[in-house]
TIDO-788855 format. One record per residue (C-alpha): residue number from 1; x, y, z. Coordinates in pm, 1 decimal, m for minus. Each point is the difference from the previous one (the first is absolute). Layout:
<recs>
+-----+----------+----------+----------+
:   n :       px :       py :       pz :
+-----+----------+----------+----------+
: NUM :        X :        Y :        Z :
...
+-----+----------+----------+----------+
</recs>
This chain:
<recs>
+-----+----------+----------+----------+
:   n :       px :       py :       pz :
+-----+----------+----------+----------+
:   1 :  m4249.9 :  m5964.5 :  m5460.6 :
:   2 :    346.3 :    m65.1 :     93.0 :
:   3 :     66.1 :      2.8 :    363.1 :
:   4 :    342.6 :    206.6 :    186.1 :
:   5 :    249.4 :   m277.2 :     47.9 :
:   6 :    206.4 :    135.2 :    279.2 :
:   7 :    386.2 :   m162.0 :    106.9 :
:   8 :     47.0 :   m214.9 :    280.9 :
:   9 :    112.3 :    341.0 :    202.7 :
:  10 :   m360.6 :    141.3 :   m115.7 :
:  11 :    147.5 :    249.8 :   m252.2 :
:  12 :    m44.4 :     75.9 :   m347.8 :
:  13 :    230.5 :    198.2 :   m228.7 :
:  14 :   m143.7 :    286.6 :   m160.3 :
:  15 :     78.4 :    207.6 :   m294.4 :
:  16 :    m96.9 :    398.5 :     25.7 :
:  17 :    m44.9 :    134.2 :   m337.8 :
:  18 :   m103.2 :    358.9 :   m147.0 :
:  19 :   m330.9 :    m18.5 :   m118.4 :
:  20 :     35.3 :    259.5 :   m205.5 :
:  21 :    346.0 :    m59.5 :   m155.3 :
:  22 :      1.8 :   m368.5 :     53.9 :
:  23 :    373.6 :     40.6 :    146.0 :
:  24 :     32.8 :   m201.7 :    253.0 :
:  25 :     83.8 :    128.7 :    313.8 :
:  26 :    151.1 :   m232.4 :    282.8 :
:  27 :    m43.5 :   m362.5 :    115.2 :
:  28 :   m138.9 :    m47.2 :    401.4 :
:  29 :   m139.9 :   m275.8 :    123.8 :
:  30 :   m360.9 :    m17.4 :    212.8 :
:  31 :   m193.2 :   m210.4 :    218.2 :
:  32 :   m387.6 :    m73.5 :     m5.2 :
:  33 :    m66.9 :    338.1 :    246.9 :
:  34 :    210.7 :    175.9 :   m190.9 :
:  35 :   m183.2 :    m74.4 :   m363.9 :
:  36 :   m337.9 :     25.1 :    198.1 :
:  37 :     64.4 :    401.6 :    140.2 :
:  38 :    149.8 :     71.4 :   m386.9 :
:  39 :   m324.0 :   m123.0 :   m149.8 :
:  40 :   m174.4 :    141.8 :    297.2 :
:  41 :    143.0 :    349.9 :     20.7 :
:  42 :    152.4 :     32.1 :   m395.2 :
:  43 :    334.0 :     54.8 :    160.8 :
:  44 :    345.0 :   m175.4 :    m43.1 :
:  45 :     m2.3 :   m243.2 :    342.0 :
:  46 :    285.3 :   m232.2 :      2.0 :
:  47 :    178.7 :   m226.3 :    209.5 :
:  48 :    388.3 :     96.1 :    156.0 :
:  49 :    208.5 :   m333.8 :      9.1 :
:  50 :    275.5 :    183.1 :    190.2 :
:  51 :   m256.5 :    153.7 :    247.0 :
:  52 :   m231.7 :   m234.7 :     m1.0 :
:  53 :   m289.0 :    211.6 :      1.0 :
:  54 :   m268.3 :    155.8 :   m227.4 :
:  55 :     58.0 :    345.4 :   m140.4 :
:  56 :   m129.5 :    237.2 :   m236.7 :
:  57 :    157.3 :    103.4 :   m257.7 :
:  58 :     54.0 :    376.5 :     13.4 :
:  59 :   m121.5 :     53.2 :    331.8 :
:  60 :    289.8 :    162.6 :    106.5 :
:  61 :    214.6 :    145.9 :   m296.0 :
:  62 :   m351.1 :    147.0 :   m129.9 :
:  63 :     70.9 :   m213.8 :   m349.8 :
:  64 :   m348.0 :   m213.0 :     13.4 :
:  65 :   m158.6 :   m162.1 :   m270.1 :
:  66 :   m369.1 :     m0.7 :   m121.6 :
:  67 :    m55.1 :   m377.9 :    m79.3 :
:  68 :   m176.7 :    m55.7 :   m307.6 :
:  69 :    m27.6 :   m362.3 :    m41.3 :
:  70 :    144.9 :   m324.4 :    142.4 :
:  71 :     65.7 :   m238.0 :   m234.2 :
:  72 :     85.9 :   m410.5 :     75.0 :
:  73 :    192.0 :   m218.8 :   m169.7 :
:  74 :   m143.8 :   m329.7 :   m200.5 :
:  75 :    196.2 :   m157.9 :    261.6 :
:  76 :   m157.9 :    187.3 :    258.3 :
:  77 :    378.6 :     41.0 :    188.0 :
:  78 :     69.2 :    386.5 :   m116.6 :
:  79 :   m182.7 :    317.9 :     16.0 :
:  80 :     16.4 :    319.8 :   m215.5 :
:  81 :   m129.2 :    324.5 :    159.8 :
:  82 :    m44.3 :    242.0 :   m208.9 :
:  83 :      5.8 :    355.3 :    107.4 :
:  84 :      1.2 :    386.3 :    m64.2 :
:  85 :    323.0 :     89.5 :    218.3 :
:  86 :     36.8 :    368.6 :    186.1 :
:  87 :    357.6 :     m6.9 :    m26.0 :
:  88 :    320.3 :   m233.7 :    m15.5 :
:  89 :    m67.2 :   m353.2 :     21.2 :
:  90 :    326.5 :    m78.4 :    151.5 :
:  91 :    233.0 :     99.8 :    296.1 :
:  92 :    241.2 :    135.7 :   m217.2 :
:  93 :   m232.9 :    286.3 :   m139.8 :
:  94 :     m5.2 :   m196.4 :   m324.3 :
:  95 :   m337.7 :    m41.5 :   m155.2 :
:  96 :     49.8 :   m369.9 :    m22.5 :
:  97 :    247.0 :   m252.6 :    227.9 :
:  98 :     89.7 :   m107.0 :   m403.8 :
:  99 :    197.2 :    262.0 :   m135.4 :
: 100 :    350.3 :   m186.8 :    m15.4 :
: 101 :     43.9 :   m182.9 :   m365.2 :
: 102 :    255.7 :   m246.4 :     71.4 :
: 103 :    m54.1 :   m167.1 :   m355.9 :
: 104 :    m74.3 :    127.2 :   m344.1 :
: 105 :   m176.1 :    326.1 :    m86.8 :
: 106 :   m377.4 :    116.1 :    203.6 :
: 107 :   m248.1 :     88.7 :   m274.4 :
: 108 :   m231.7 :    262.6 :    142.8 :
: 109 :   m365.5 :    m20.0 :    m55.9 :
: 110 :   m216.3 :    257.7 :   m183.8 :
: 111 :   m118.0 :     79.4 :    332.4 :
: 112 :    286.7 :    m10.9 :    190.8 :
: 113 :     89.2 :    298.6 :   m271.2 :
: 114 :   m334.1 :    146.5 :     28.2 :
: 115 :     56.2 :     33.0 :    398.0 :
: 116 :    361.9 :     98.4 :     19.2 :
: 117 :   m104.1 :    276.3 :   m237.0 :
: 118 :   m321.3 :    113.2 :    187.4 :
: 119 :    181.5 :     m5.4 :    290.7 :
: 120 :    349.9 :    220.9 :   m150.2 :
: 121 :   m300.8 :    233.2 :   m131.7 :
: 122 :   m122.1 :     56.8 :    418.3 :
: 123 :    299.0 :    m12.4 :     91.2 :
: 124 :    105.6 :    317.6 :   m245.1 :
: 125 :   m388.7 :    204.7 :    115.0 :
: 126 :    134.9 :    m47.5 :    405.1 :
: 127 :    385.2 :     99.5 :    m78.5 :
: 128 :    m49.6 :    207.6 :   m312.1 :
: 129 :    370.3 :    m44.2 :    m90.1 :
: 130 :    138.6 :    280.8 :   m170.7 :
: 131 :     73.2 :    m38.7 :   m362.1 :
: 132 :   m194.7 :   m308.2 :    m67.6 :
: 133 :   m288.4 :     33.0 :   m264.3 :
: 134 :   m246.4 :   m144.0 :    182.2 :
: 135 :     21.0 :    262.0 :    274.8 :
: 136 :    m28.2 :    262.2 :   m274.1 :
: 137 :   m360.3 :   m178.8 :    m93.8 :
: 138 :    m83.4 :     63.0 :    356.1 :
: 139 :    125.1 :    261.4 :     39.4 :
: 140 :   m206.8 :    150.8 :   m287.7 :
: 141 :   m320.5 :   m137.4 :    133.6 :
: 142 :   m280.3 :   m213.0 :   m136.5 :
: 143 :    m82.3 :    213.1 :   m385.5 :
: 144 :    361.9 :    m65.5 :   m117.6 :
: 145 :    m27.8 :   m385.1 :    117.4 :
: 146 :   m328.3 :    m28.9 :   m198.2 :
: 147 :    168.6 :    193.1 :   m266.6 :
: 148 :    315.5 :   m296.5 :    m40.4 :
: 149 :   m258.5 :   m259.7 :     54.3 :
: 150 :   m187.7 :    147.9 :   m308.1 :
: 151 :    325.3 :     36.9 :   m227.1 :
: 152 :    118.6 :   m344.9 :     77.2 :
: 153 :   m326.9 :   m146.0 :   m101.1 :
: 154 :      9.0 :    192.9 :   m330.9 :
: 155 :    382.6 :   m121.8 :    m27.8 :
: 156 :   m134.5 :   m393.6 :     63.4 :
: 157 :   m246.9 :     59.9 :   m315.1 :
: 158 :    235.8 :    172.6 :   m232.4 :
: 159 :    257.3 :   m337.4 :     52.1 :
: 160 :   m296.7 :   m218.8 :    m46.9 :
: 161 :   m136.1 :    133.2 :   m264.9 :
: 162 :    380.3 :      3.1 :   m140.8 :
: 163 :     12.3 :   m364.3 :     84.4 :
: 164 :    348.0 :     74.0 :    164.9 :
: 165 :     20.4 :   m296.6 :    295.8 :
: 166 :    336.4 :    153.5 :    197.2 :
: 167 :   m195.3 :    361.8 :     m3.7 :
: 168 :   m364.5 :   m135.1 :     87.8 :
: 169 :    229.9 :   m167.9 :    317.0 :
: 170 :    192.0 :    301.2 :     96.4 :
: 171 :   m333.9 :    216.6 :     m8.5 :
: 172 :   m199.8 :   m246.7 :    191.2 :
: 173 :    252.2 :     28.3 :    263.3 :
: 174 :     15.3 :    346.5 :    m21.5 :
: 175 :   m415.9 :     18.8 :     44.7 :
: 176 :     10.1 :   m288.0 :    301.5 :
: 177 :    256.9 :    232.7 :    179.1 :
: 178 :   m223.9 :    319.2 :    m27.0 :
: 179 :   m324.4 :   m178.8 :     78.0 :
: 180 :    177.9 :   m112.6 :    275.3 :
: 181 :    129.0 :    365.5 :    156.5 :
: 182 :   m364.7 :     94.7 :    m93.9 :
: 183 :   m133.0 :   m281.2 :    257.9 :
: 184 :    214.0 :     91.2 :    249.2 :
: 185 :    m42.2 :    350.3 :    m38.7 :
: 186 :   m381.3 :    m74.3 :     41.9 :
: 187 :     93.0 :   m247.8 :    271.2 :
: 188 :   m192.7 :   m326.4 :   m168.2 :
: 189 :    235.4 :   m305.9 :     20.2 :
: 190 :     71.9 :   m161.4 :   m245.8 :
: 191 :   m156.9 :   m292.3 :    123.4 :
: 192 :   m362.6 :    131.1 :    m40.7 :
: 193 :     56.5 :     m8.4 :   m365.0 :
: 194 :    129.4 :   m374.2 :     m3.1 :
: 195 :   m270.7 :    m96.3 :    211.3 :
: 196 :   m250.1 :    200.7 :   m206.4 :
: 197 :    112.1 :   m244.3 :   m297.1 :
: 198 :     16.2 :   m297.7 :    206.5 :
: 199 :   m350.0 :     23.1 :     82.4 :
: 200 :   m101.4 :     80.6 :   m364.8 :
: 201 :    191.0 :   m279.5 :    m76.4 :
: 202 :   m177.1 :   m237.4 :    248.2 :
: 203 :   m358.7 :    133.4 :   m111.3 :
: 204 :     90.1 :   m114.8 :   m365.5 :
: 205 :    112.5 :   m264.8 :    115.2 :
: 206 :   m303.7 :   m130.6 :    186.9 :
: 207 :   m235.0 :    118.1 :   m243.5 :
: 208 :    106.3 :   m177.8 :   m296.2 :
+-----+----------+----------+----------+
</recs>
């Protein structure tokens, strides 16, 4: 097993990272107490070069992270943690210190869709702006969701069986969208289902 390889001032950089999204969320740096109480507790602990002192990531702006997994480097000279983040990463309210492109284009992940989109769709349920459609679905309650969740699968059959690629795409995105009011209406992140087919995934997997 590869062993920490700490700097001469006893740090270690350390990459935070979504482990959900996989978007990567800020680089810190840590010493060995530091890694010890994140492995320890399952919290973001870091090290402050400009305070010189340990601290906690979200201890006092309320934005912690769940720490899912530390990974190390063949090297062993980096770190990954990855977490489950309540709230903005950086100090900025940003959900990642990474969101200024100085060069070329940033191609978004499926998930980095797939989140954005869950979280537009809680967003709308706490605000209910008026005029948007998606505060009409919740506004009409849980039988009319069900209802466009049920006419968008019969639309995603009807292009399929018509073999019609650009309408089989537009329909699938319509159904994702309304499945995904429908979890939120029911309050079941969206999460649960990924991990539901991560884990089916992993017993396949280890079966074969």
């Amino acid at each position: 097993m590869t062993t920490i390889q700490y700097d001469p001032s006893g740090l270690i950089p350390v990459i935070i990272q979504n482990a959900e999204t996989k978007e990567v969320l800020t680089l810190a740096y840590a010493n060995e107490e530091a890694v010890q109480k994140t492995m320890a507790t399952n919290e973001t602990w870091l090290y402050s070069r400009s305070r010189s002192e340990l601290w906690n990531k979200g201890a006092t702006s309320g934005n912690t992270q769940k720490v899912t997994a530390v990974r190390l480097d063949c090297d062993g000279d980096s770190l990954i943690y990855e977490v489950i983040p309540n709230g903005p990463a950086c100090h900025t309210g940003k959900d990642s210190c990474f969101f200024e492109t100085i060069h070329g284009e940033r191609n978004e992940s499926p998930g980095d869709m797939f989140a954005q989109l869950t979280a537009l769709i809680e967003a709308r349920e706490k605000e209910m702006p008026e005029g948007a459609y998606t505060t009409y679905l919740f506004e009409e309650g849980i039988d009319k969701i069900c209802k466009k969740v049920g006419e968008e699968a019969a639309e995603v059959i009807i292009a399929a069986k018509n073999r019609d690629a650009e309408e089989l795409s537009m329909e699938t995105a319509d159904l994702l969208y309304h499945v995904l009011v429908l979890l939120q209406e029911q309050k079941v992140n969206f999460n649960k289902v990924t991990n539901v087919l991560k884990e089916r995934h992993e017993t396949k997997a280890t079966s074969k």
